[in-house]
Structures are given as structure tokens and as C-alpha cells.
C-alpha positions in Angstrom: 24.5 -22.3 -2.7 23.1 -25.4 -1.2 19.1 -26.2 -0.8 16.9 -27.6 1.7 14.1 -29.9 0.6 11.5 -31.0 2.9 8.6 -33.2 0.8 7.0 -31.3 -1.9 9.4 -27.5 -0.8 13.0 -26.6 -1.8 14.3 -24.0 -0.4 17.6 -22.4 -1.8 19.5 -20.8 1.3 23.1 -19.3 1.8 25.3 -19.7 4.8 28.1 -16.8 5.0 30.4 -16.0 8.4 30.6 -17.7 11.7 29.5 -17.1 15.0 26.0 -16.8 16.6 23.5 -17.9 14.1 21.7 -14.8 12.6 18.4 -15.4 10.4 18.3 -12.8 7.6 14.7 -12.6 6.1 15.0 -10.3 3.0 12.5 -7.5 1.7 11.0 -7.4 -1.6 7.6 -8.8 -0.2 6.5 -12.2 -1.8 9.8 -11.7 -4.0 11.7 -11.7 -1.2 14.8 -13.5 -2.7 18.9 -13.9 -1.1 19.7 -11.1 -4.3 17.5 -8.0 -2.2 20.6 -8.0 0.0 23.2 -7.0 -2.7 20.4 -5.2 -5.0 18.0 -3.2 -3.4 18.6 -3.5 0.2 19.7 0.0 2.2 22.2 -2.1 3.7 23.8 -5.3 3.0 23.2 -7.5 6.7 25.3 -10.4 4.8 28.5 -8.1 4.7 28.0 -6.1 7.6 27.7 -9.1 10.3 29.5 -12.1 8.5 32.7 -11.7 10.6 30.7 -12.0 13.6 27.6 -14.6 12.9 27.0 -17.5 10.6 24.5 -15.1 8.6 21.4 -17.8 7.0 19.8 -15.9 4.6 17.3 -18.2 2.2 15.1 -17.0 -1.2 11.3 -17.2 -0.1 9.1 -20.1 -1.6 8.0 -19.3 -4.9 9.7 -15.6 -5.1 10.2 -14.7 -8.5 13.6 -14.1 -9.0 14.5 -16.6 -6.3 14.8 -20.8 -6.4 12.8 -22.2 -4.0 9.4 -24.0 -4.9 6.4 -25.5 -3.1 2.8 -25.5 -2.9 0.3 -21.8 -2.5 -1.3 -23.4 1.3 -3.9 -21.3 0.8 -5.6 -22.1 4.2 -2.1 -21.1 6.0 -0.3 -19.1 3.8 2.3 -17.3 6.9 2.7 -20.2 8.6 3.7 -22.1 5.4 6.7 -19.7 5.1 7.6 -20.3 8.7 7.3 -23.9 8.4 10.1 -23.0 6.0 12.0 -20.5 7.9 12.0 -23.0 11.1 12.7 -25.9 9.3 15.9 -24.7 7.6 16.8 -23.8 10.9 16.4 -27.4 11.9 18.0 -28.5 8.8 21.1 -26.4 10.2 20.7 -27.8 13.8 20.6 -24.4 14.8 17.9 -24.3 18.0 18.6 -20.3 18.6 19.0 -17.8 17.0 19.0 -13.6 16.3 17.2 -12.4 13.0 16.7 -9.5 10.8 13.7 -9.0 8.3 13.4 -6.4 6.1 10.1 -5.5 5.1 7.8 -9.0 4.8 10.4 -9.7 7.2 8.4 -8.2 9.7 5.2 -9.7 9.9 7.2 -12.7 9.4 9.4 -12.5 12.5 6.1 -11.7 14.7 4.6 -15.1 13.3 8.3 -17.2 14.3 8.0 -15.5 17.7 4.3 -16.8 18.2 5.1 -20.1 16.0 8.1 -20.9 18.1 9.2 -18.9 21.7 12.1 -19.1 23.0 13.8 -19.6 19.5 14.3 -15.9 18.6 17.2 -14.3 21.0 16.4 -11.1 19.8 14.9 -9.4 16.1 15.7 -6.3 14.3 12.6 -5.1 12.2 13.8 -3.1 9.5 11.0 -1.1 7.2 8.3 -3.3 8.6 5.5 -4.0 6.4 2.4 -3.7 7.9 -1.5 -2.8 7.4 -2.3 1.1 6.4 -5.9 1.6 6.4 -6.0 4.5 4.0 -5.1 1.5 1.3 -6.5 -1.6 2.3 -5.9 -3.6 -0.7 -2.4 -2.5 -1.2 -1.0 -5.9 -0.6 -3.2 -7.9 -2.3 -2.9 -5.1 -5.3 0.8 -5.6 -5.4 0.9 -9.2 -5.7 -1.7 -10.4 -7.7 -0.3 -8.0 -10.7 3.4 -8.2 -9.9 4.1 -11.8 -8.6 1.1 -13.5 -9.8 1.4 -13.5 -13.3 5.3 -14.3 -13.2 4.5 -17.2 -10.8 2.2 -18.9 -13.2 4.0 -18.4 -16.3 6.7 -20.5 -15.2 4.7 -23.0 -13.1 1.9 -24.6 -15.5 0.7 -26.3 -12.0 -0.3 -23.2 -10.7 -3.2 -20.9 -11.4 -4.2 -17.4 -10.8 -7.5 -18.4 -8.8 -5.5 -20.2 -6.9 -3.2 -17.2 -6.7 -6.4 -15.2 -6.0 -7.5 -17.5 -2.8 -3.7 -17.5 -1.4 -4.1 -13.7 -1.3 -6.6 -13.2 0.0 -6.1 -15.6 3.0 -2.7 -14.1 3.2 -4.1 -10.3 3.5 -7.6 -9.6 3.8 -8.6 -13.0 5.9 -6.7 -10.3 8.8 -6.7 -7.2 7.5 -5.0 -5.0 11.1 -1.3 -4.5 12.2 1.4 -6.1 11.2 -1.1 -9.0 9.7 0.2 -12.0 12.0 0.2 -11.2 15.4 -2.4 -9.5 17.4 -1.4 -6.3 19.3 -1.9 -8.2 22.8 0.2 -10.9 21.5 2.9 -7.7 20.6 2.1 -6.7 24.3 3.2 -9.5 25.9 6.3 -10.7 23.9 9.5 -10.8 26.2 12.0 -10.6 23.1 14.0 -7.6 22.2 13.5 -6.0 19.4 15.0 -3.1 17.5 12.4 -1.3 14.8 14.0 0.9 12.1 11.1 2.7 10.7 9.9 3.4 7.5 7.2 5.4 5.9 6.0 4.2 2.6 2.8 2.8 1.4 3.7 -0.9 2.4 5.9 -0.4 5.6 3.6 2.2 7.7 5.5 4.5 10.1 2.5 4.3 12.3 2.9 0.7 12.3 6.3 0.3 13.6 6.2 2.9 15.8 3.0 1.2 17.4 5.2 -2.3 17.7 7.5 -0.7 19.4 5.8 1.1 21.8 3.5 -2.0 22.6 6.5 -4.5 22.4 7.5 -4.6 26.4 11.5 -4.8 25.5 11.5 -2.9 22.2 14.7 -0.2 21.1 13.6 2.2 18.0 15.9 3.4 15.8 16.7 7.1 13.9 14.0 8.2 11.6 14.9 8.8 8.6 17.9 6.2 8.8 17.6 5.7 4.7 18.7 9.1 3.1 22.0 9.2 3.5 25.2 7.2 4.2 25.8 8.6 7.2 22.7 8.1 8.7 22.4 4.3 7.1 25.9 4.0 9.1 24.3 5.1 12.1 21.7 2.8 11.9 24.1 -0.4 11.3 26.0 0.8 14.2 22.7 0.4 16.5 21.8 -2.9 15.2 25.3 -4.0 15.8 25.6 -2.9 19.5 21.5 -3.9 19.8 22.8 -7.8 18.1 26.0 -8.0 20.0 24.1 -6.8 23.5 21.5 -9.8 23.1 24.3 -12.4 21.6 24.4 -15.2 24.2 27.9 -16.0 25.5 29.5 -19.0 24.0 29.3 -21.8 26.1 32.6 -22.8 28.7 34.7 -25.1 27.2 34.4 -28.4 29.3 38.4 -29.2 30.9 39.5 -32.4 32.0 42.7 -32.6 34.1 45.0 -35.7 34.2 46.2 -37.6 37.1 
């Protein structure tokens, strides 16, 4: 699998199918890394939409587990991983594009759609992560004991105060929602989006059921979609007809006649 290195970040990414490009933003939180898809993922979006888009799926900077390196920007620590997302998407010479983020996923497609109109043909938000009063620090929690301390053990140049600061910039600097977007930015966003619901500590049911009622051209899928196969198949099925319903039309082929 090939890598995308801009300065100081490498970013290991994998290409798969052709067609429509389709961004594939993988769960696992700051972990987030290409192996969720075949691992722990209830559905693998790699297999299920290769035979219809070029499906770019990359590890997350620093995810354990992952390959792809670069500085904490502690100051901007969302729109860092943008920077990332966007810029392999450059890389590519893709300028449009449909995505899919599961979990971290979520916040992280709200902050491309602010970063970067236009871009995003449509997103499906799959167990979106988001903020749950009831347990404030549950990000921050997660992280600074379970990809902290892996982090810095295999990068000496890296410290856990600095892990500390990037933490909290990333989750208590905006502690609301879906932590990037505000909910009159959700309000006014034109792009369709399909929500598939969760309801687990990190990915708050109330939370994606709030996106999608605020969002003006939002779809919500089955709830519970996860708990068996046929309702995981039902779900695919929606984000298949909600993908192929927003996939643009291939440009007319230009003809020249002869004389």
C-alpha cells in the first residue's frame, strides 16, 4: 500500500475498486487505522462498494496500529487530520467525492464539510461519535490511557504532556455535539447525509438522531442496524441506494466527426 507524504506527515492509504471516488474514514477513534474495516468494523465498506467506486481508505496520523506519522498540532488538532484527509485527496487529483466515517468518522466529515464545501457529494455517518454529557471526559479518558502510552513508547519525540495538551484541545477546548461543527452550522449544510445510529457511550444515539433532524437534507437509517445480519444487510442496502442516488453522472464523452 502506497503513502502520501506531505513535509513532516506520512500518511499510508489504500486505493481499492473504480468508479466515483468514495472516502472511507475508519472507526476505532484516534486508532482509527485501514485494518477496522476487515477487524472490527460491522461491515466491510471496502468490499461492499469496490465494484462500484475507487474506495480511498487511509490509517489516521499516529494511530496505533496504523503507519502514518506526523506532529500532535495541538492548537488544531481536527483540522490537522483534515489537512490530511484533503490533502490525500489532492494527492489523488480527486476534487469530489462521497464518504463514509465510522465513528471519529463523524465529527470528522462535519469538519471536511465546513473545511472544504462543495467537496463532499454526499456522507454516510455510521455510529457517529459525538459528546454525551452524562460522561464528559469520556474521550479524553479513552485516549490518554489507551492511545497515549502506545504513542509515546514508540515515538521518543513525543511526550505525554504533550499528549495531555492535544487532548485536551481536541475534546474539552469544545466540549457540545458532534465536537467540530456547531448545530447552526449542521442547520444549514446542503449535503445529504445518511446517519446509521448507534448507542454506546462514545457514539450517542441522541447525537445522531439530533444531526439528522437538524441537517436540512439528512436520511436515517434502521435502529438497531448492528445485531444481526439481516439487519446489517439492510442497512448496506440503504447506503447503497442513498450512495448510488447522490453519485454524479459520468461526464459525456466528447465526439469528433470526420469530414
Amino acid at each position: 500500500m502506497p503513502f502520501y507524504q506531505r513535509g513532516d506527515v506520512r500518511i499510508h492509504y489504500r486505493e481499492v475498486g473504480s468508479g466515483f471516488p468514495l472516502m472511507l474514514i475508519a472507526g476505532g477513534g484516534l486508532n482509527s487505522n485501514i485494518s477496522y474495516f476487515s477487524g472490527r468494523s460491522p461491515f466491510n465498506p471496502i468490499e461492499e462498494f469496490k465494484s462500484e467506486y475507487r474506495c480511498i481508505a487511509m490509517d489516521l496520523r499516529n494511530a496505533n496500529g496504523g503507519e502514518s506519522s506526523g506532529p500532535l498540532e495541538i492548537e488544531r488538532p481536527w483540522d490537522a487530520y483534515s489537512d490530511d484527509q484533503l490533502g490525500l485527496m489532492d494527492h489523488l487529483g480527486i476534487d469530489r467525492f462521497l464518504a463514509i466515517g465510522f465513528c471519529i468518522g463523524g465529527p470528522m466529515i462535519w469538519n471536511l464539510l465546513k473545511r472544504a464545501p462543495g467537496r463532499i457529494v454526499a456522507a454516510v455517518l455510521a455510529q457517529p461519535s459525538g459528546f454525551r454529557p452524562e460522561m464528559p471526559d469520556l474521550f479524553y479518558t479513552n485516549n490518554i490511557t489507551g492511545w497515549g502510552p502506545p504513542l509515546c513508547a514508540r515515538r521518543p519525540d513525543l511526550s505525554m504532556d504533550t499528549v495531555d495538551k492535544f487532548l485536551n484541545r481536541m475534546y474539552r477546548a469544545n466540549p457540545d455535539f458532534v465536537f467540530t461543527v456547531s448545530r447552526d452550522f449542521v442547520r444549514s449544510c446542503p449535503t445529504p447525509i445518511l446517519v446509521l445510529p448507534d448507542d454506546v457511550p462514545a457514539h450517542p444515539y441522541a447525537v445522531a438522531i439530533e444531526s439528522a433532524q437538524l441537517a436540512p437534507n439528512s436520511q436515517v437509517s434502521l435502529y438497531p442496524w448492528q445485531d444481526t445480519k439481516k439487519t446489517i444487510d439492510q442497512a448496506v442496502r440503504h447506503v447503497r441506494s442513498f450512495l448510488r442516488a447522490h453519485t454524479p453522472a459520468a461526464a459525456p464523452m466528447s465526439s469528433s466527426t470526420s469530414h
